[in-house]
C-alpha positions as CSV (number, residue, x, y, z in Angstrom):
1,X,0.0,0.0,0.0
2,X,1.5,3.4,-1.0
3,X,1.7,6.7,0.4
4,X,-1.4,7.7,-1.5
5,X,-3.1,4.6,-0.7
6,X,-2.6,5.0,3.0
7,X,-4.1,8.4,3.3
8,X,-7.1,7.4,1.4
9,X,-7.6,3.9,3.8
10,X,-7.2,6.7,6.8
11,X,-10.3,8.4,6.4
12,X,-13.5,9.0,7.9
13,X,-15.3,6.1,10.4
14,X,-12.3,4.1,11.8
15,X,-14.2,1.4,14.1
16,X,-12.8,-0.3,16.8
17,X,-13.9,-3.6,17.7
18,X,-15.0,-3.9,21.3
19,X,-13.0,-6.3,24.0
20,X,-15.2,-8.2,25.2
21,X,-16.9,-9.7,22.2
22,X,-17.4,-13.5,21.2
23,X,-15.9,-14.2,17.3
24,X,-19.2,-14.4,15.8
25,X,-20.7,-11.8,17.2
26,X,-18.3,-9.5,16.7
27,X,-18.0,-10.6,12.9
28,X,-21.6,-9.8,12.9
29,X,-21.2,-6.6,14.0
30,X,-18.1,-5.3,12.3
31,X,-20.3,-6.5,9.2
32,X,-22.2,-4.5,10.1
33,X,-20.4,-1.3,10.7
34,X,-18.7,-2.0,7.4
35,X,-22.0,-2.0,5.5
36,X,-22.6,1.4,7.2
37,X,-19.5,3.1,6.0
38,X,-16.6,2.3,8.4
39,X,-13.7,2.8,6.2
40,X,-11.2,1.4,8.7
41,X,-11.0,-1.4,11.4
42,X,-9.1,-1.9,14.4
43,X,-9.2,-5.5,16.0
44,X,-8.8,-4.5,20.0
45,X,-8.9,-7.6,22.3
46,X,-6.8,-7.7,25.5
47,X,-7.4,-11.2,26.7
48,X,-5.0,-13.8,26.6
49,X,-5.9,-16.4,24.8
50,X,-3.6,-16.4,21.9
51,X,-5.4,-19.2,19.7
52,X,-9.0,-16.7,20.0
53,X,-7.0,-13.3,19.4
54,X,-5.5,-15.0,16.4
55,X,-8.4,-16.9,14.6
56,X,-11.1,-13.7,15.4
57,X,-8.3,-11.9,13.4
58,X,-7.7,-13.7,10.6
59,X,-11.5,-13.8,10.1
60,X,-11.6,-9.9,10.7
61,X,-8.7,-9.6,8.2
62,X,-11.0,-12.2,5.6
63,X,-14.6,-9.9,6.8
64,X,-12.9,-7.1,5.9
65,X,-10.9,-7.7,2.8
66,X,-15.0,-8.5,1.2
67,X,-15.1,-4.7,1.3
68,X,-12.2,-3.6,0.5
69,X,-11.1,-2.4,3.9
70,X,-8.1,-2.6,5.7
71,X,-7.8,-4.2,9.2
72,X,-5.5,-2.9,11.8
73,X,-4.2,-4.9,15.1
74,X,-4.4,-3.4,18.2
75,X,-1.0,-2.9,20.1
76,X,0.4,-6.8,18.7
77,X,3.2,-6.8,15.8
78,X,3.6,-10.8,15.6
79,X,-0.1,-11.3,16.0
80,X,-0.9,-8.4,12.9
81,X,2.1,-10.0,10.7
82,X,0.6,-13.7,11.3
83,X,-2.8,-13.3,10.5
84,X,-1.9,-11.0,7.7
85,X,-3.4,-7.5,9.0
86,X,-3.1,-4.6,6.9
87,X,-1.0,-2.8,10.1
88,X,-0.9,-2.3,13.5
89,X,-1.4,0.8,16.3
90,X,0.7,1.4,18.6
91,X,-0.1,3.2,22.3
92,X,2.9,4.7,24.2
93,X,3.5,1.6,26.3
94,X,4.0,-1.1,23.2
95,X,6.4,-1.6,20.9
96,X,7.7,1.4,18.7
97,X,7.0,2.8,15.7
98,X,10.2,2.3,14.2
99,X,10.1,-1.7,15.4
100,X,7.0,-2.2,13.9
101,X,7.8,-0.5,10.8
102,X,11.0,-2.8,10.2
103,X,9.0,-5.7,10.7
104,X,5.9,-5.1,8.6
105,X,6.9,-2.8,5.6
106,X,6.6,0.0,3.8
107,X,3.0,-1.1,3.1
108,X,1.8,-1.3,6.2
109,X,-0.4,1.4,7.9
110,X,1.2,1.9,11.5
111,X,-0.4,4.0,13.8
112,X,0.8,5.5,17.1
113,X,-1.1,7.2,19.9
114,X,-0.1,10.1,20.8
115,X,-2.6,11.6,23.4
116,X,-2.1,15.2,23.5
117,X,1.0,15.7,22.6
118,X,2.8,17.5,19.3
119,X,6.2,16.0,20.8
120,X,5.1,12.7,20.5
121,X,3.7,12.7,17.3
122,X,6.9,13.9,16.2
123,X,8.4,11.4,17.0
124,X,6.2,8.9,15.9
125,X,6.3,10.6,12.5
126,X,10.6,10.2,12.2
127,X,9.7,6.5,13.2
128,X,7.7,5.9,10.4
129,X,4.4,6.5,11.4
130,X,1.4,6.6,9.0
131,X,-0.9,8.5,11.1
132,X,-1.3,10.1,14.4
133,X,-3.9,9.1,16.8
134,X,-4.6,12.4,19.7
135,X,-7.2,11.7,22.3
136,X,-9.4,11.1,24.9
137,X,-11.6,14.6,23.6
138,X,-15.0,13.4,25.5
139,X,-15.3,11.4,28.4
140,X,-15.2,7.6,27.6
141,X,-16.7,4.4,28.9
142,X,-13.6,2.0,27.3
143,X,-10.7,4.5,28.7
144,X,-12.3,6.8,31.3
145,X,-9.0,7.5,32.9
146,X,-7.6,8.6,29.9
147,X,-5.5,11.9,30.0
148,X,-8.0,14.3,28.2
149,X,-7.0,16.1,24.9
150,X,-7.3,20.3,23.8
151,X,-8.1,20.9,20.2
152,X,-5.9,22.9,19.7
153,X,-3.5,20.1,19.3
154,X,-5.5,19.3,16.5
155,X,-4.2,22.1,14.9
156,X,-0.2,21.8,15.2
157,X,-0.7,18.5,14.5
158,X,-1.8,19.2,11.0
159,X,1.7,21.2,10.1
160,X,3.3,17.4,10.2
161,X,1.7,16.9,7.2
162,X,0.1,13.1,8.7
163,X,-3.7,11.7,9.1
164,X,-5.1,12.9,12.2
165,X,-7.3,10.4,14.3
166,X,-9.7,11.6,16.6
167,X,-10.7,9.2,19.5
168,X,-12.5,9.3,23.2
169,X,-15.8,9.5,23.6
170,X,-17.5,10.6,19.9
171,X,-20.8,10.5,19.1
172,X,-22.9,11.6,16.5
173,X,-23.3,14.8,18.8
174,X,-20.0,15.7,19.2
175,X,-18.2,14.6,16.2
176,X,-18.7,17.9,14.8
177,X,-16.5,19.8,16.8
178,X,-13.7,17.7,16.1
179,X,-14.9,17.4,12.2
180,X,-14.3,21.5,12.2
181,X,-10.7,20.9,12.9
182,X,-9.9,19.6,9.7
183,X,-9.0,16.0,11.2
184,X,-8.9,12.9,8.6
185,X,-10.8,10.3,11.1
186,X,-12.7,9.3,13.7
187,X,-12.2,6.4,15.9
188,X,-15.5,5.4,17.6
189,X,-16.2,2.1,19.6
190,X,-19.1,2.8,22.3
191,X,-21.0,4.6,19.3
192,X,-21.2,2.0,17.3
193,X,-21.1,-1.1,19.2
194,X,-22.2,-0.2,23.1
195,X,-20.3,-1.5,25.9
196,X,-22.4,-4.8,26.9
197,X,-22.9,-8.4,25.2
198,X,-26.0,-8.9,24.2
199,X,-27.8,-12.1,23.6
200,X,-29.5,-10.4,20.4
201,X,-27.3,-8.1,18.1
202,X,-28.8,-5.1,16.4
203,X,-27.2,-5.1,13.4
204,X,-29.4,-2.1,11.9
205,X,-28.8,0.0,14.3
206,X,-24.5,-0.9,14.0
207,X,-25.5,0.0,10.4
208,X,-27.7,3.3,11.0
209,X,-24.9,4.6,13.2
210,X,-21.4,3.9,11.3
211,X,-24.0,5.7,8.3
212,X,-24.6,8.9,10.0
213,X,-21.0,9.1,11.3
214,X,-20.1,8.9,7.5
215,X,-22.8,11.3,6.6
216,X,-21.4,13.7,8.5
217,X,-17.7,13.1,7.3
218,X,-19.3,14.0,4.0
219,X,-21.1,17.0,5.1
220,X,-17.7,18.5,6.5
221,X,-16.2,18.1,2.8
């Protein structure tokens, strides 16, 4: 994937699978968000079990390839190279930038968090990052300790001449005020996928939401 390419795949809805999912009902649901308009997909799951992290993501990486879409692993390197993810993002505590860049390519999209912070981003960015991920901006149910984020940094972040990601509590109500920034995406988990298990999965409301979240990218245009 080229420079050009990578831009483009960062852009708009950038869902992020929630942790505490079973395999098909998070393929149901990432389906569904993908049907909606997510452009982008993150695979997050912090549980141990190796043998589940690995065959949910290879069947993301499958789901996902069906629309054209690239899938992204959450903080694991080895796990995004073996089930053949299209990157990897990186919070402050993993590996680096740099590491992950030597090990998966030129190709691969590599993102880095980089809370609120211009000094981190550059450094992310001489590391080979592809794009910059600032946040918490609203208060959030997955990370509610979170250092929060200004928008200014939105701003000087631009001047690096990256994709900015937005993430931390979005919804369709807020997403505006980051949207008026001039950011390139929007990384949304609660939004689109709630916080609890449910025994029966509303796919058409996944759908409905990942929609207007696109609907208002294309307004901002």
């Amino acid at each position: 994937m080229n420079n050009g390419k990578q831009k483009q795949a960062i852009a708009g809805l950038y869902a992020i699978t929630p942790n505490n999912r079973p395999m098909n009902q998070l393929l149901i649901e990432t389906e569904a968000a993908l049907r909606g308009g997510a452009n982008l997909v993150q695979f997050r799951d912090k549980s141990s079990n190796q043998q589940h992290r690995f065959q949910t993501a290879q069947a993301l990486v499958a789901l996902c390839e069906k629309f054209g879409k690239p899938l992204i692993v959450n903080d694991d390197i080895e796990l995004a190279l073996e089930a053949g993810a299209a990157g990897v993002h990186l919070g402050q505590q993993d590996s680096s930038v740099a590491e992950a860049r030597t090990l998966l390519g030129n190709d691969a999209i590599i993102g880095a968090t980089c809370h609120d912070s211009i000094e981190l981003a550059t450094q992310a960015k001489q590391q080979g990052a592809s794009y910059l991920a600032f946040g918490r901006f609203f208060k959030s149910a997955t990370k509610p300790d979170a250092p929060p984020a200004s928008f200014d940094v939105l701003n000087e972040a631009k001047k690096l001449g990256l994709p900015i990601v937005a993430i931390g509590g979005i919804t369709h109500l807020n997403a505006g005020q980051l949207l008026h920034h001039g950011i390139n995406s929007i990384a949304v988990i609660e939004a689109l996928f709630g916080t609890e298990v449910i025994d029966e999965i509303n796919t058409e409301a996944i759908t409905a939401s990942a929609t207007e979240f696109r609907k208002l990218f294309d307004q901002s245009l």
